[in-house]
N, C-alpha and C positions, 0 to 999 in steps of 0.2 A: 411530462418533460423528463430525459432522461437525465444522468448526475454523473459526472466522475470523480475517483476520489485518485487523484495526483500522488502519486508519494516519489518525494525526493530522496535520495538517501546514498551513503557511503559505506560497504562493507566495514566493520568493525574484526570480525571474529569470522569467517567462510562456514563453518562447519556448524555453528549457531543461526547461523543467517540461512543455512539451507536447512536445517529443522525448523522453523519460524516459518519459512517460506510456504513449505510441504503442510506445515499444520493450518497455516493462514487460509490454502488455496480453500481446506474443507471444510472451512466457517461461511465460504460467500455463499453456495446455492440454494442457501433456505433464506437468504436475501435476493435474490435474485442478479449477484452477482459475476462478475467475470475479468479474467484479466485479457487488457484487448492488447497490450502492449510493455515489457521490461526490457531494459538493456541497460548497456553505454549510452551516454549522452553524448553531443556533438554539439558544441559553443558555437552559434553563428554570431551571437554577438555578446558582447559583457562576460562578464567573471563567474562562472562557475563554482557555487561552493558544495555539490555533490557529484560524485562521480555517475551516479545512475536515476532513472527514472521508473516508475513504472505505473501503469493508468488503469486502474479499476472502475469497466461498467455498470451503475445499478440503473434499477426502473424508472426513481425518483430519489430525492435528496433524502427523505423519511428511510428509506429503503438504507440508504446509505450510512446515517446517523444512525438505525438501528441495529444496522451491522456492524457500525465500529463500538459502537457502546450497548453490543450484548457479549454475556456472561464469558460464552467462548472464546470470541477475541479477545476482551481485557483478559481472560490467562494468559492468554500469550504474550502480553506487553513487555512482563519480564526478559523474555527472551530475544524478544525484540532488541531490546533495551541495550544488551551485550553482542547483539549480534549487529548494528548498525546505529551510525546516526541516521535520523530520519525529521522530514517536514511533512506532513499529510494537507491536503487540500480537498475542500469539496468546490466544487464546477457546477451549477447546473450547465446542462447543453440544450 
C-alpha cells in the first residue's frame, strides 16, 4: 500500500526554502520517493493556516519513515527550520 507524506507549509525565508527544496528533492529516490504535487492551496472550505501544500509519494509508510528519519534528511531540518513553517503528515493510500 502506497504512503504520502503531506507537508503543509508557509514560506519563511524564499532563498532558504529553495535550497531545502533542491536538497530535499535528492534524499527521496533511494526511498523510493516522489513529489506528485506543490503549490498554492485553494480553501474550499475552513481557515487556512498554511499558504502551500505539497504531497510526497513513497512505496509504503516504512519507506516513508525511513526517508524522513534518515541521516540526509535530518541535515537538512536546519534549514528547513529558517526557510518555512511546516506540518508533515504520513497517509497511507
Amino acid at each position: 500500500m502506497s504512503a504520502l507524506v503531506i507537508v503543509d507549509l508557509s514560506p519563511i525565508n524564499k532563498e532558504l526554502l529553495s535550497d531545502y527544496s533542491r536538497q530535499a528533492v535528492e534524499t527521496l529516490s533511494s526511498f523510493g520517493g516522489e513529489f506528485i504535487a506543490k503549490g498554492m492551496t485553494e480553501s474550499l472550505h475552513g481557515e487556512v493556516q498554511f499558504k502551500m501544500k505539497a504531497v510526497i509519494q513513497f512505496p509504503d509508510n516504512e519507506s516513508a519513515r525511513n526517508w524522513y528519519q534518515s541521516e540526509a534528511y535530518q541535515k537538512l531540518i536546519p534549514i528547513r527550520e529558517k526557510g518555512m513553517q511546516s506540518q508533515f503528515h504520513l497517509i497511507s493510500a
